[in-house]
N, C-alpha and C positions, 0 to 999 in steps of 0.2 A: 176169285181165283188167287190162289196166293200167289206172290214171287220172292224167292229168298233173297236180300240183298248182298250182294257182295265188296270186298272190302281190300283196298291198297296202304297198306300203312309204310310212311315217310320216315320212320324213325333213322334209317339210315340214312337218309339222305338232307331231302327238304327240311325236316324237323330240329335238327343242328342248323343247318343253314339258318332256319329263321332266327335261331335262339341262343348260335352259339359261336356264330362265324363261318358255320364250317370246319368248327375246328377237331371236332369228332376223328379219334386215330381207327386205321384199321383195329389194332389191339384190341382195342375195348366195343367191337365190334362181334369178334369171331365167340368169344367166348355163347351170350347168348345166342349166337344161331340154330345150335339143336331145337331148343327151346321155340325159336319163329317158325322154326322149319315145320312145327306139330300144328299151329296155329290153325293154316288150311286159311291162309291169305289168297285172294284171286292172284295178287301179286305184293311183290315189298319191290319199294323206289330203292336202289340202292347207290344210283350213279350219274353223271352226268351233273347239268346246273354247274353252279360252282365247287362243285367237288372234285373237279379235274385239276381245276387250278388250286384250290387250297392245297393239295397234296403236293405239287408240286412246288409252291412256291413257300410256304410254311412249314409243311409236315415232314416233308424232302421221304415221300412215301413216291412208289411208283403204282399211279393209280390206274394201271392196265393189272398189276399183281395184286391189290386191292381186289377187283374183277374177279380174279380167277382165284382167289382163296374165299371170296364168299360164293361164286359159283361153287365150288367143292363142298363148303360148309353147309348150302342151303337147296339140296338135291332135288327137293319134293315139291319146288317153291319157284313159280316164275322171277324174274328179278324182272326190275324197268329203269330205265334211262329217261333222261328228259334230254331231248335233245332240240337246240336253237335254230332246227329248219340250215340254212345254210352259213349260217355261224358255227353250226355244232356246239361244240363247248368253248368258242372262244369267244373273241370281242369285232371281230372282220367276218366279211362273208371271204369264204374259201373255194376255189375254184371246183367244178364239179369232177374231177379226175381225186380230189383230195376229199370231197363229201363220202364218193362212195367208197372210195378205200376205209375210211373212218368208218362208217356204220359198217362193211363188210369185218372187219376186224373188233369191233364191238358185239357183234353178232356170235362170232367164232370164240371168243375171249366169256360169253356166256350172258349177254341180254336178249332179251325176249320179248319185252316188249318195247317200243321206241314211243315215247310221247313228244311230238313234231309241234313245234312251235314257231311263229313267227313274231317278232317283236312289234311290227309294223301291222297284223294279221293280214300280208299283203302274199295269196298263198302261192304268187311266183315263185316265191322265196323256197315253198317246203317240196316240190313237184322233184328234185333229184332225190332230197332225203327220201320220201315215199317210196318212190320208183326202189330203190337199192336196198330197203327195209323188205319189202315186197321181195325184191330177188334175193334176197339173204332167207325167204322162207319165216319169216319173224311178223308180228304182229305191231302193224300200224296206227298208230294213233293221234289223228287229226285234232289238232288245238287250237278253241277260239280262245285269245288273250281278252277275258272279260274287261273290260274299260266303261265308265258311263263321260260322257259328253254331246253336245247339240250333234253330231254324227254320229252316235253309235248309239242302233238301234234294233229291238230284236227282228226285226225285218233284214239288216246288213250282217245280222248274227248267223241266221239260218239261213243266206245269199252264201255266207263264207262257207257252212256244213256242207252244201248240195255241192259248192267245188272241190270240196277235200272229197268228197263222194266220190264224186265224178274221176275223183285220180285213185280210188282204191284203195282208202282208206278201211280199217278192220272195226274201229268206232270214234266217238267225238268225245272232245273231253271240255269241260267248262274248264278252262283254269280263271280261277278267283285269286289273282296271286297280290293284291292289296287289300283284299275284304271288304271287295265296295256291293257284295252280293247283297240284297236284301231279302227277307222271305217269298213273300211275293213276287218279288220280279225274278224272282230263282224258278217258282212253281210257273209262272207265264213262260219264260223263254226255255225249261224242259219239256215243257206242255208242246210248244212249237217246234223244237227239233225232233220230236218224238214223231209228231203229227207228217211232218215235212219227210223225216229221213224214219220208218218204223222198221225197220230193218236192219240198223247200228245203233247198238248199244250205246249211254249216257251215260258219262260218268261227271263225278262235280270234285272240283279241287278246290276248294275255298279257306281260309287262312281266316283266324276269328279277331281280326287286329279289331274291330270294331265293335266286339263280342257279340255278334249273331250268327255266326257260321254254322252251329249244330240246330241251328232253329230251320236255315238256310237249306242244309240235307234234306231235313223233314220236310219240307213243303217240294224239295225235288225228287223224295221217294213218293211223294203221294201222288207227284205228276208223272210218273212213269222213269226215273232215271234207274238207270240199272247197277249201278256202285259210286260209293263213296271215299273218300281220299282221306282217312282219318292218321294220328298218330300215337303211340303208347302214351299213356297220359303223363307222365313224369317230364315229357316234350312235348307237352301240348299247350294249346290254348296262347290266347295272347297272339304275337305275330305266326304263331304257328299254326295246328290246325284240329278241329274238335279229336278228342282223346276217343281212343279205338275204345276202352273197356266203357264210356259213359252211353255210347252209341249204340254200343254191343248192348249194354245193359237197357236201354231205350225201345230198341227193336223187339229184345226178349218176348217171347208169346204171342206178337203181332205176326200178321200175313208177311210180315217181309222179315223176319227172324234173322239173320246171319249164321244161324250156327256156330259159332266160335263161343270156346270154352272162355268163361271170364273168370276161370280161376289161374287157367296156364296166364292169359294175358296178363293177370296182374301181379304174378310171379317176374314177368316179365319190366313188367312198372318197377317194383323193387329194386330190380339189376341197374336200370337205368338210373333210377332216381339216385344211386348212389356213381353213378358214372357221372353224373352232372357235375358233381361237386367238383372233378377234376379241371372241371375247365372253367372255373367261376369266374377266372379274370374277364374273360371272352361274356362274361354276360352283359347285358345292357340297360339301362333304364326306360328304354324306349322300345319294350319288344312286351309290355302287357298290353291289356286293353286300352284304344285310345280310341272313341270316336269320329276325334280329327279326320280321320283315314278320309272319314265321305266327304271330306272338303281337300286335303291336302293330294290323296292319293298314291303315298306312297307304299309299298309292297312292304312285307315283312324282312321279308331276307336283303331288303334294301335298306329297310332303316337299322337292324341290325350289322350291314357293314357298313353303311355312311356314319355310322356313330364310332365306331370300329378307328375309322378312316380321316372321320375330325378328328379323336383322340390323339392320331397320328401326329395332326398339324395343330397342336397346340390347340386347338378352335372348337372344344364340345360345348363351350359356354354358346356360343352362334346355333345352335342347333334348331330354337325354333325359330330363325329368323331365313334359315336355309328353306325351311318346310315351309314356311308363307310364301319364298321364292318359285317353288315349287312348279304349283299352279299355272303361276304367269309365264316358266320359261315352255310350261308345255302346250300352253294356249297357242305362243308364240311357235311352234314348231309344229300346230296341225293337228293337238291333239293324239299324240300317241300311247295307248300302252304304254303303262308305264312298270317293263319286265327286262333281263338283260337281253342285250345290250342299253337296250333305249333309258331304261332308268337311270345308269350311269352315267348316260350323255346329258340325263335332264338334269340329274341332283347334281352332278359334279360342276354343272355351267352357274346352277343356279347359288352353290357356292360361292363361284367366281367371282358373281353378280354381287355378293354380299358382303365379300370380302372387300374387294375391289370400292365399295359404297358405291360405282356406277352400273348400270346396266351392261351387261355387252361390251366395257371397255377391255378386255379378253376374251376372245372366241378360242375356246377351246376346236382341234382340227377336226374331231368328231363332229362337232355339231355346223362345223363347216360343208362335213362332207355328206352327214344329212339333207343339208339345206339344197347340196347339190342331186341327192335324187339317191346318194350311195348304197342307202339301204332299204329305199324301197319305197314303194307311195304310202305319202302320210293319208290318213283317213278325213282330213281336215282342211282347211286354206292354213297355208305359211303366211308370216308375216312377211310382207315382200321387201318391205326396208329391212328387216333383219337379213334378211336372205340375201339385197342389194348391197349390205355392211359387209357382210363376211365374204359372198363369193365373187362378188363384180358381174364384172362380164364373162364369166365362166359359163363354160357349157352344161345344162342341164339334164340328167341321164335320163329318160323316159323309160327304158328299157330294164328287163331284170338285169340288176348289178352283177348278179355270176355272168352272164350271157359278156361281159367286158375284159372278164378276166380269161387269163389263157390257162392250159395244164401245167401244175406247178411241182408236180410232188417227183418228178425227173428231178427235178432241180435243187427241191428240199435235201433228198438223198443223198446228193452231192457233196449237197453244200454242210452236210451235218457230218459227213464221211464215216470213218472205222467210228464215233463217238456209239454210234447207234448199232445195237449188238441183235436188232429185231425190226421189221416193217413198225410192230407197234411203237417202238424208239422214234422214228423218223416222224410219224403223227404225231408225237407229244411235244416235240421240236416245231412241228409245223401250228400246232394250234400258238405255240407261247413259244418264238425263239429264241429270245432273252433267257428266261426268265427256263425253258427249256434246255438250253445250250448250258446254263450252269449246273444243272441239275443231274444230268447225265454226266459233265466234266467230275463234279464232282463225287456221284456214283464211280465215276473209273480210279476217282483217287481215294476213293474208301471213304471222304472226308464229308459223309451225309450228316448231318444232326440240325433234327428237329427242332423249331423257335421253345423254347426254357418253358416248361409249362410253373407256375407258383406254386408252393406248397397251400396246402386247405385249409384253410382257416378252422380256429375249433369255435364253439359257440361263444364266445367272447369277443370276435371277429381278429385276437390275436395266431398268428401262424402255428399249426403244430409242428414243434419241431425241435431240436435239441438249442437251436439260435433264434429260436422262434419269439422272442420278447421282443418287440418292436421297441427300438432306441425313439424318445418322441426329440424333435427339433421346431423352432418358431424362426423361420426366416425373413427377414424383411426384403422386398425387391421392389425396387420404384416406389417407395411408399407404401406398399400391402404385405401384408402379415398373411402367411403361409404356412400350416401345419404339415412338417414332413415326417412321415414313420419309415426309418428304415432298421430291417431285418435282413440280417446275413445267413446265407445259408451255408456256408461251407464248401462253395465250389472254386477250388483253387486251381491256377496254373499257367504255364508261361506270366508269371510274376502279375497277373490279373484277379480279381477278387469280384464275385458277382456277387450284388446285395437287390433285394426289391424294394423301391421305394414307393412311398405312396403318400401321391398329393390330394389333400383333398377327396381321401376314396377312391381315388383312382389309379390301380398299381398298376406300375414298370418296373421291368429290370434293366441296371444299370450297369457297370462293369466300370468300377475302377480300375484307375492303372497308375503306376510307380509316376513321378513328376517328371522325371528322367527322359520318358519315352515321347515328349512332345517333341514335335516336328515344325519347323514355321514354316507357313504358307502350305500343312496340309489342308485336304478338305474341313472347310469348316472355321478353319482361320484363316479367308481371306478379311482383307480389309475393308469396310465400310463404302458402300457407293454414293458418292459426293461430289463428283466432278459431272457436268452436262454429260461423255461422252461414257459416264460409268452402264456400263451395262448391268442391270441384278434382275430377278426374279419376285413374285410376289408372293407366293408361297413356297413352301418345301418342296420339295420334290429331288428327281434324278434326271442328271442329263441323257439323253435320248440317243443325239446325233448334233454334233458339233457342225457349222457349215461354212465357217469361215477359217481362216487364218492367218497371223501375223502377216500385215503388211496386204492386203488385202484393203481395198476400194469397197465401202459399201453408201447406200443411199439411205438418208432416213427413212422409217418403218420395215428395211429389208430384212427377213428371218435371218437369226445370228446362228439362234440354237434352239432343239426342239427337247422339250423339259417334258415327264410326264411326274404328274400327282394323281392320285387318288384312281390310277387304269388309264387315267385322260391323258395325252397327250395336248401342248397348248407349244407356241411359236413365241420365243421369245426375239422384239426385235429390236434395230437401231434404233437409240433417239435421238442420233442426231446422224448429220452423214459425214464422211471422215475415210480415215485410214485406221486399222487393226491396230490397235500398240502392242499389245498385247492380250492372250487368253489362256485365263487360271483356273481352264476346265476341259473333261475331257470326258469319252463317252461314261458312261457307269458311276460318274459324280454323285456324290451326295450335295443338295445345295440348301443353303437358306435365304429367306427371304431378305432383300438388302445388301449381301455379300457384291462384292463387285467380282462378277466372272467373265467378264472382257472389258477392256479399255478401248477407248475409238478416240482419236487425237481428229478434232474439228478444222 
């Protein structure tokens, strides 16, 4: 008997994410949509993951109108959402009065299907998103976060399906979101949920960071899976996911055919292939095939912004010393999925870990609030010294984490006022209220613009462009010799000059300014931390929440200030105990590592 396979392709969504940051504009989105719309996709990803927060926080795009211009564009064409169970699209679980507002309004705004995930696969977690997807009249899609470890095992695989079942779920989805699927245990654990649940549809999301993912499909369509999660191949492969037209062309003639034209698709390919080029800064060296994967376990779209994210802090040279960390912080924490939010809390600690050259000498407040139970049962034993380091004698949550939190989006409303000109304003506030509350400020002042995309390189890897001759420079610093290329592009004003530099292969843009315009003692030029009672930080980052001030009694190790790097949040504290003398920071700081940003007189 035959069965036709059917087919979700990532291009807008997951497929940039693994490959490019996320950095994919609406713009260069809408154009081919007629084009996907003929396709005759079961669905296109086109939302959720981190594409809520790139938009906001980079593209300065509002990604509720993203929504609703490719709803318009893509009429014939289910869309889907990936949604993080009771995270949704942020980094916290959000109170259940805020879950279902959110998927009620992603619903209306034009998703259809909702792929429900839990970081923890702990499926407390997904039981409101379900319920309120289900009442939105929209299609449910229960998500085990594939992981291998001595706990996780296809037996606790198909335990997690029959409860997403049990709560009315529409089908189950493999996500494979580090590529640790192998053939075989692809075709055993479809074999088993098929067997177990034959009544919901199987679908596989697998990422080829390991380069076996389409080998991976094929042994889950022979075991009965009912769709595949592929992407247009110009974004495919590598951290991302087997190419639509190779699969398409695979199936051809077989009992499980797809039907999809591989001439439209690869019309398709083309548009992208040359969309890529725009965002080349944004690509990575760590997003082809890497075998590592089945030892290290990190996700595609995680080693694509961890790489992203060192770059930040001076620190891509550490890279693989973060990935050997990897492993150990997640042994040490139970073994989790390693998906957002949990990835972030692993990679970013295990950073810490590497930076720091000690273990654990900074606990980030995440993996604090883990240890305390925050986000849900680890599938694993915690290390209980670790967990005795960070939390003490704090009380451990047993209970689902929403069940503690109260109704909040009364109070979001409020507290966001006339900013927010829609309910969907007040959600995008409530997921990110930093990082939201400027975003709409700056909507109200016209003053949106998007992070400086670079011009494209021509095949000489010099810039095309009328300033496009890269000036070459040999710097010395500490002793090492530094090849800088910088190219101006011509973007002038308020007496500012944007140039991209690139060290090393690695471009930035930079923005000179007149000599004139220094400040002393702005951010950035504090003075050197040297005394006992200097307070400074270990890496870059931005201050948080300030919680002292002048004149002010503190105790050694008491929280001063709370910094975040890299999405983490981390507790910077007293080293010694004293009195305030003073503090040269305030909330929205930019800092560096060293800077003294409080003084404490001993």
């Amino acid at each position: 008997m035959s069965k036709r396979i059917s087919v979700t392709d990532t291009v807008l969504r997951d497929a940039h994410q693994s490959l490019l940051a996320t950095r994919m504009r609406t713009e260069d989105m809408l154009p081919i949509c007629p084009k996907l719309d003929q396709v005759g996709y079961w669905s296109l990803e086109v939302w959720g993951g981190a594409t809520f927060d790139a938009c906001v926080r980079f593209l300065k795009e509002d990604p509720w109108e993203r929504l609703r211009q490719l709803r318009a564009a893509l009429p014939n064409t289910r869309l889907q959402m990936l949604l993080r169970g009771q995270n949704l699209v942020g980094y916290r679980h959000y109170s259940d009065d805020v879950v279902r507002a959110f998927v009620a309004k992603a619903a209306d705004n034009g998703i259809d299907v909702f792929r429900i995930f839990d970081a923890m696969n702990d499926v407390r977690n997904l039981r409101v998103a379900i319920e309120a997807v289900k009442a939105a009249g929209k299609h449910a899609q229960g998500t085990i976060c594939y992981t291998t470890s001595p706990v996780h095992t296809n037996e606790a695989f198909v335990q997690q399906a029959r409860q997403m079942a049990a709560m009315g779920v529409d089908s189950i989805a493999i996500k494979d979101m580090a590529g640790l699927l192998t053939p075989y245990a692809t075709g055993t654990l479809v074999k088993a949920l098929k067997e177990a649940l034959p009544h919901l549809e199987v679908v596989v999301h697998s990422h080829d960071t390991a380069g076996v993912a389409s080998m991976c499909q094929m042994k889950a369509i022979e075991n009965g899976a009912d769709r595949i999660d592929t992407a247009i191949s110009s974004l495919a492969w590598g951290t991302s996911h087997p190419g639509t037209e190779s699969m398409v062309a695979a199936l051809k003639g077989s009992e499980y055919d797809t039907g999809l034209d591989l001439e439209l698709l690869q019309e398709i390919g083309l548009y992208f292939y040359a969309v890529r080029k725009k965002y080349h800064q944004f690509e990575s060296e760590f997003t082809g095939v890497d075998t590592r994967v089945q030892v290290n376990q990190v996700p595609g779209g995680m080693i694509s912004n961890l790489a992203n994210q060192l770059k930040e802090q001076g620190a891509l040279h550490r890279m693989d010393e973060v990935m050997a960390e990897i492993p150990k912080v997640r042994k040490d924490l139970g073994y989790p999925p390693l998906v957002t939010p949990t990835s972030q809390i692993v990679g970013t600690q295990a950073f810490f870990n590497v930076l720091a050259g000690e273990r654990y000498k900074t606990i980030t407040n995440e993996v604090k609030l883990y240890l305390q139970g925050g986000y849900g049962k680890a599938a694993g034993q915690i290390n209980e010294q670790l967990r005795q380091q960070a939390i003490g004698s704090e009380e451990l949550i047993d209970v689902r984490p929403a069940d503690l939190l109260k109704p909040e989006l009364a109070r979001l409303r409020e507290e966001i006022g006339s900013l927010a000109q829609s309910e969907e304003d007040v959600l995008t506030f409530a997921m990110f209220p930093d990082i939201g509350r400027k975003f709409l400020e700056e909507r109200a002042a016209g003053t949106l613009t998007p992070e400086a995309l670079l011009p494209i390189p021509n095949g000489n890897g010099a810039v095309a462009s009328d300033e496009g001759v890269p000036t070459e420079f040999v710097i010395d610093v500490h002793g090492e010799s530094y090849r800088v290329d910088i190219t101006g592009v011509g973007v002038k004003g308020e007496g500012k000059r944007h140039f991209f530099l690139s060290i090393d292969g690695m471009p930035e843009e930079v923005v000179f300014e007149p000599l004139n315009t220094f400040v002393a003692g702005a951010p950035g030029q504090r003075k050197p931390a040297s005394a006992p009672g200097d307070v400074s930080t270990n890496m870059p980052g931005n201050i948080v929440e300030v919680l002292v001030k002048e004149g002010d009694t503190v105790k050694a190790g008491q929280p001063l200030l709370i910094a975040e790097a890299m999405k983490m949040e981390t507790e910077v504290q007293a080293p010694i105990a004293g009195t305030v003398k003073a503090v040269h920071v305030a909330k929205g700081d930019r800092v560096n590592p060293g800077e003294t940003l409080i003084e404490i007189e001993g």
